[in-house]
N, C-alpha and C positions, 0 to 999 in steps of 0.2 A: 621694481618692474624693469624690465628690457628695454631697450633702445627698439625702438621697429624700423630696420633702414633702408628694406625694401617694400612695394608696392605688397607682395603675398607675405612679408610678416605681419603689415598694419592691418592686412584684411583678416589672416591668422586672432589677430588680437582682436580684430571687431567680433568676429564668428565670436570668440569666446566670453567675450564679453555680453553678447548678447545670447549666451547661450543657444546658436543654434548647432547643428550636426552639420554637416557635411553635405549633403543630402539636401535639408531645408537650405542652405545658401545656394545650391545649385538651381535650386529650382525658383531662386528667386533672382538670378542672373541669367538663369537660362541654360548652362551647362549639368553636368552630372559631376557623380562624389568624387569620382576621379582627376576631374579637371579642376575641381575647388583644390585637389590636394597641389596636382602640381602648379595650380596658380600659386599657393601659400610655402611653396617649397620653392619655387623662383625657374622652375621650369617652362611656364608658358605666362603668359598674360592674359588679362582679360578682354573679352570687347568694350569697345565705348558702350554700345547698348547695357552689356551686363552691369557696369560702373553708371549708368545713368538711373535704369532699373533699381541698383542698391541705394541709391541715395532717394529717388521717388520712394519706395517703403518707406526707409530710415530717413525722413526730412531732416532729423538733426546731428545724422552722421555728416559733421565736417568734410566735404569735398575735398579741397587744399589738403588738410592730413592725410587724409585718404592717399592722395595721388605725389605729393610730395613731401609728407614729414612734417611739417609743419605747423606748427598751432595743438590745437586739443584734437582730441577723437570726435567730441560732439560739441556744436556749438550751445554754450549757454545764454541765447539769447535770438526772441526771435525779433520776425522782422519790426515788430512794433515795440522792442525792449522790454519786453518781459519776458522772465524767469522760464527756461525751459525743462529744467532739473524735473517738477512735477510731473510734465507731461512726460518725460523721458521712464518714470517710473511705475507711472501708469500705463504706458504701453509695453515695458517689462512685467507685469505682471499681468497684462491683457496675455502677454506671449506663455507665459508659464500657465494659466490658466486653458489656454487652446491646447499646450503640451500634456495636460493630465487627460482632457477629453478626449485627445488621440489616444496615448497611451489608455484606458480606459477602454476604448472601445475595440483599440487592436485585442487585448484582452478576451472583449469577449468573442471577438471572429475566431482567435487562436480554441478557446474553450468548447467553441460548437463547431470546429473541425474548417471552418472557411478557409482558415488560410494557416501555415503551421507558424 
């Protein structure tokens, strides 16, 4: 794995990790796909808002990594010492899960002419 040494590689690496698009990160900081790219490309930054936003979704996206390099991507442990790994995998598979339903239903809008 890469070294992540600025702010839009770690975030590059979060998106991928979490498998989301371009698009889903945007709209969960509040920019569009565009701005995700050239946040992760080192062209612009983000707001505090957007960085406060990703961490309220992802509670155990590591803040300090995030913003400085530092430490892990997610914290494995929460506030009362126990084990966050579980919870981390379970809401990766709550995310792939919402991924099929969309995909799924884009399907059938595409099929009965709604949307191409």
């Amino acid at each position: 794995m890469t070294e992540q040494t600025t702010f839009g590689s770690r975030l590059k690496a979060f998106r991928k990790e979490k498998k989301l698009s371009g698009e889903e990160l945007g709209n969960i900081i509040g920019v569009g796909r565009g701005q995700v790219s050239s946040i992760e490309n080192g062209k612009a930054l983000p707001t505090i808002e957007g960085c406060v936003r990703l961490c309220s979704v992802f509670p155990h996206l590591d803040a300090n990594w995030l913003l400085t390099g530092r430490g892990a991507m997610f914290v494995s442990q929460n506030n009362n010492g126990e084990d966050c790994w579980p919870l981390l995998q379970a809401e990766k598979d709550q995310l792939q899960a919402e991924r099929k339903k969309t995909e799924a239903l884009e399907a059938l809008l595409i099929k009965h002419g709604i949307i191409k």
